[in-house]
C-alpha positions as CSV (number, residue, x, y, z in Angstrom):
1,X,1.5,-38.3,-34.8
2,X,5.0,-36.7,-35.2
3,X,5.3,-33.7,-36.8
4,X,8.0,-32.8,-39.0
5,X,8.8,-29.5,-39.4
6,X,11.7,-27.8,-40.3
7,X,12.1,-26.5,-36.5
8,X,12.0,-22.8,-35.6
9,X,13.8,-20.3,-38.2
10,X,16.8,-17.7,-37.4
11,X,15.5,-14.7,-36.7
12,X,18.4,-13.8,-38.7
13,X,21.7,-15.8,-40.8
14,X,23.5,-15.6,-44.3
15,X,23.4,-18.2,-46.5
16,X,24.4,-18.7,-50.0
17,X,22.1,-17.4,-52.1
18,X,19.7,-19.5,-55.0
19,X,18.3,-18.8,-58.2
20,X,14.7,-18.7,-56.3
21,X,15.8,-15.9,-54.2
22,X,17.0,-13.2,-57.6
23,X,13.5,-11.3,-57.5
24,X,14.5,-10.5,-53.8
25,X,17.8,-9.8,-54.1
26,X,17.4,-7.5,-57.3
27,X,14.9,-5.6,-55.0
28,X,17.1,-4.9,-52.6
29,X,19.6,-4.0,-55.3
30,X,17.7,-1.6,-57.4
31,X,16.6,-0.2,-53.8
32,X,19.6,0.3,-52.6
33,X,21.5,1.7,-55.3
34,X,19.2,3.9,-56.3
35,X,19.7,5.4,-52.4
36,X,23.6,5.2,-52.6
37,X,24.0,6.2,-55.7
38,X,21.5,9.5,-55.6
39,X,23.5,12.6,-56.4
40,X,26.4,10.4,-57.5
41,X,25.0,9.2,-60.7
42,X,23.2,11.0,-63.1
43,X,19.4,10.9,-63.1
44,X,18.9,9.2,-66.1
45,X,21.1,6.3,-64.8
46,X,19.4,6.2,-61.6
47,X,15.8,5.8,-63.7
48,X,17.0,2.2,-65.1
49,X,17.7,0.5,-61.8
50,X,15.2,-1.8,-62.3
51,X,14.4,-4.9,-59.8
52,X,13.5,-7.3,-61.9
53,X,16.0,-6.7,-64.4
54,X,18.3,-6.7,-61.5
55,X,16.7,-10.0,-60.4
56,X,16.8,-11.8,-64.1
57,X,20.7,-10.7,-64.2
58,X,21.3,-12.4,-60.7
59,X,19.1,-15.4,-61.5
60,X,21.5,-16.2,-64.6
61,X,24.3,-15.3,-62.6
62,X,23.9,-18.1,-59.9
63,X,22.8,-20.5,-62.2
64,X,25.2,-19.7,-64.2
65,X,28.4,-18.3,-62.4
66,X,31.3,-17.1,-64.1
67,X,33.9,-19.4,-62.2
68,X,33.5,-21.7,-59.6
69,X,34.6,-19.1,-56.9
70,X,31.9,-16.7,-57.4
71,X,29.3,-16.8,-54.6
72,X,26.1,-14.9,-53.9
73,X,25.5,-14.7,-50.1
74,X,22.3,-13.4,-48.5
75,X,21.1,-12.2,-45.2
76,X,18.0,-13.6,-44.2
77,X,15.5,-12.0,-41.4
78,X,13.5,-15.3,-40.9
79,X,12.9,-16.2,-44.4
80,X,13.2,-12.6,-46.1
81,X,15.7,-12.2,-48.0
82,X,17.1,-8.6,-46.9
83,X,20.7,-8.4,-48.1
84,X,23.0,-9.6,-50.4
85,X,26.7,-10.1,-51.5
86,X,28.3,-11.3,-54.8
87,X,32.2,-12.5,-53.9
88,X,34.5,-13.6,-56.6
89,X,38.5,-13.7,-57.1
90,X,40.0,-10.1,-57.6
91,X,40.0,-8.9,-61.1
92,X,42.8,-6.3,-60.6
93,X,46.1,-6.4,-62.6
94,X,47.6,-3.7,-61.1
95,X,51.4,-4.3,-58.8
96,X,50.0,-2.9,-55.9
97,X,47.1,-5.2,-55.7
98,X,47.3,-7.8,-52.8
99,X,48.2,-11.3,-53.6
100,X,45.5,-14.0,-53.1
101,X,42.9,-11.5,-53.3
102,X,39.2,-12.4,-53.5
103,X,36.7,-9.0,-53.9
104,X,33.6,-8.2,-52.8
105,X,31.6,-7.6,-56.2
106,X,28.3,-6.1,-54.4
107,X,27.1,-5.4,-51.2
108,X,23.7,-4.2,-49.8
109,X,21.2,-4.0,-47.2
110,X,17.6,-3.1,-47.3
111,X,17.5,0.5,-45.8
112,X,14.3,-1.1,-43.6
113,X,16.9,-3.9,-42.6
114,X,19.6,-2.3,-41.5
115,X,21.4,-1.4,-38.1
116,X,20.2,-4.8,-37.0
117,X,23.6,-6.8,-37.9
118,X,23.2,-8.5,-41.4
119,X,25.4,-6.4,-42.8
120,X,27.8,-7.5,-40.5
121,X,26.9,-10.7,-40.7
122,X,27.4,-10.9,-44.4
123,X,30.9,-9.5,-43.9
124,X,31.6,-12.2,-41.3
125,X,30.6,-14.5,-44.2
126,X,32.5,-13.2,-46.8
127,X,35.6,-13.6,-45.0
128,X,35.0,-17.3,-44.1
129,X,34.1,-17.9,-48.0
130,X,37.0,-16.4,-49.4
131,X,39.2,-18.1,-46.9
132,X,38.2,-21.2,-47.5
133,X,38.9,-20.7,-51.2
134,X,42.2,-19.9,-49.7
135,X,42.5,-16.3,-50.4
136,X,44.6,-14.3,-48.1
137,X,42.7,-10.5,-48.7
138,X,39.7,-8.8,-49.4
139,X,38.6,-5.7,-51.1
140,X,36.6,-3.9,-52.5
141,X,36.0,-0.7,-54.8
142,X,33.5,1.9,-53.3
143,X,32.2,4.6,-55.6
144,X,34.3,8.0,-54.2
145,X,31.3,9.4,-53.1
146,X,30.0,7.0,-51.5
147,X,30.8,7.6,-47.5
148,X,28.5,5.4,-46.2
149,X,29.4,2.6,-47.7
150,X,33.2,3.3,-47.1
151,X,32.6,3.8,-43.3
152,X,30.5,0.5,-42.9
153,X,33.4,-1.3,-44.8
154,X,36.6,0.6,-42.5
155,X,34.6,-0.6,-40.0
156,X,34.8,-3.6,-41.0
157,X,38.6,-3.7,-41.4
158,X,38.9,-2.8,-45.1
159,X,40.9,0.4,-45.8
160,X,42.2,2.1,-48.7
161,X,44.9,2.2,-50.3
162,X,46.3,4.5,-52.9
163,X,44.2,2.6,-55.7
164,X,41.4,4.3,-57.8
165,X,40.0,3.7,-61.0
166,X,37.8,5.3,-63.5
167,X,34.7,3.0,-64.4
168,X,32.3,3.6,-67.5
169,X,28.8,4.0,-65.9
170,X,26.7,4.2,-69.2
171,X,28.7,3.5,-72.3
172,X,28.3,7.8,-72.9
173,X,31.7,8.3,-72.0
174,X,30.4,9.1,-68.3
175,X,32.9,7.9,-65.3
176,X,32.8,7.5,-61.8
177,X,35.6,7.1,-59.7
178,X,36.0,4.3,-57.6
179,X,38.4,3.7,-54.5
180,X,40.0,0.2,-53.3
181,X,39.7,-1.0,-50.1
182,X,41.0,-4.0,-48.8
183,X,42.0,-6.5,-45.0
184,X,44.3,-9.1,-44.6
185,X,42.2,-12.6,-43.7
186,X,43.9,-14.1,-41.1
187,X,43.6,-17.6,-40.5
């Protein structure tokens, strides 16, 4: 009798994400950003990140992108979903924005994931996406606060520029501002 099985797993690898994986990945979201984002946003903000809301969002999201070029990557220990990015073409109007630009909508890692290389990994990923949608740069707006997330991404390659922006957090009026990142992709 032949078995067959799917052969052994990756301990670890990024794939692009499926509707069946939202509940996960809007766990890892609402976890994470409620982390990142502590002492940045208000409380009361903080209270709504909700996983399966989160998870619902993303679920309609995949099934239903908003252009052909949006992708939702995740990093996988084994079969766990423990990370996730969302990668689209840049939104920003501005002169000084690079040309050919795709950006990195979201980007997290589990807390009880991380320092073992899918962050990297998903990085690595997002590069090779965007190139073969033939864009030419990457970026990214990280929340001004947020240092961790800034490091992990000039570590990556991604630096700022002189680009900020205000964005609306609750519809109150509230703001937070955001920086731009960005690399070159070279081919």
């Amino acid at each position: 009798m032949h078995s067959h099985s799917p052969g052994p797993l990756a301990d670890a690898s990024v794939r692009t994400g499926r509707p069946t994986d939202a509940p996960a990945i809007g766990m890892v979201q609402a976890t994470v950003y409620a982390e990142s984002f502590q002492g940045i946003l208000p409380e009361a903000t903080l209270a709504q990140f909700d996983a399966g809301e989160f998870g619902s969002i993303w679920r309609t999201s995949m099934k239903n992108p908003p252009t052909p070029a949006h992708r939702v990557l995740v990093a996988c220990a084994g079969d766990q979903v423990v990370g996730f990015a969302a990668i689209g073409p840049a939104t920003d109007d501005d002169d000084a924005a690079p040309e050919k630009a795709g950006e990195i909508l979201a980007l997290a890692v589990h807390p009880d994931a991380r320092r073992q290389g899918h962050g990297s990994r998903l990085l690595n990923a997002i590069a090779d996406t965007l190139r073969a949608h033939n864009h030419e740069t990457v970026l990214a707006w990280v929340p001004q606060g947020d240092e961790v997330t800034r490091g992990f991404l000039r570590l990556g390659g991604l630096d700022p520029d002189e680009a900020w922006r205000e964005r609306d957090i609750d519809g109150s009026g509230a703001t937070l501002r955001e920086v731009r990142v960005w690399a070159s992709l070279p081919t």
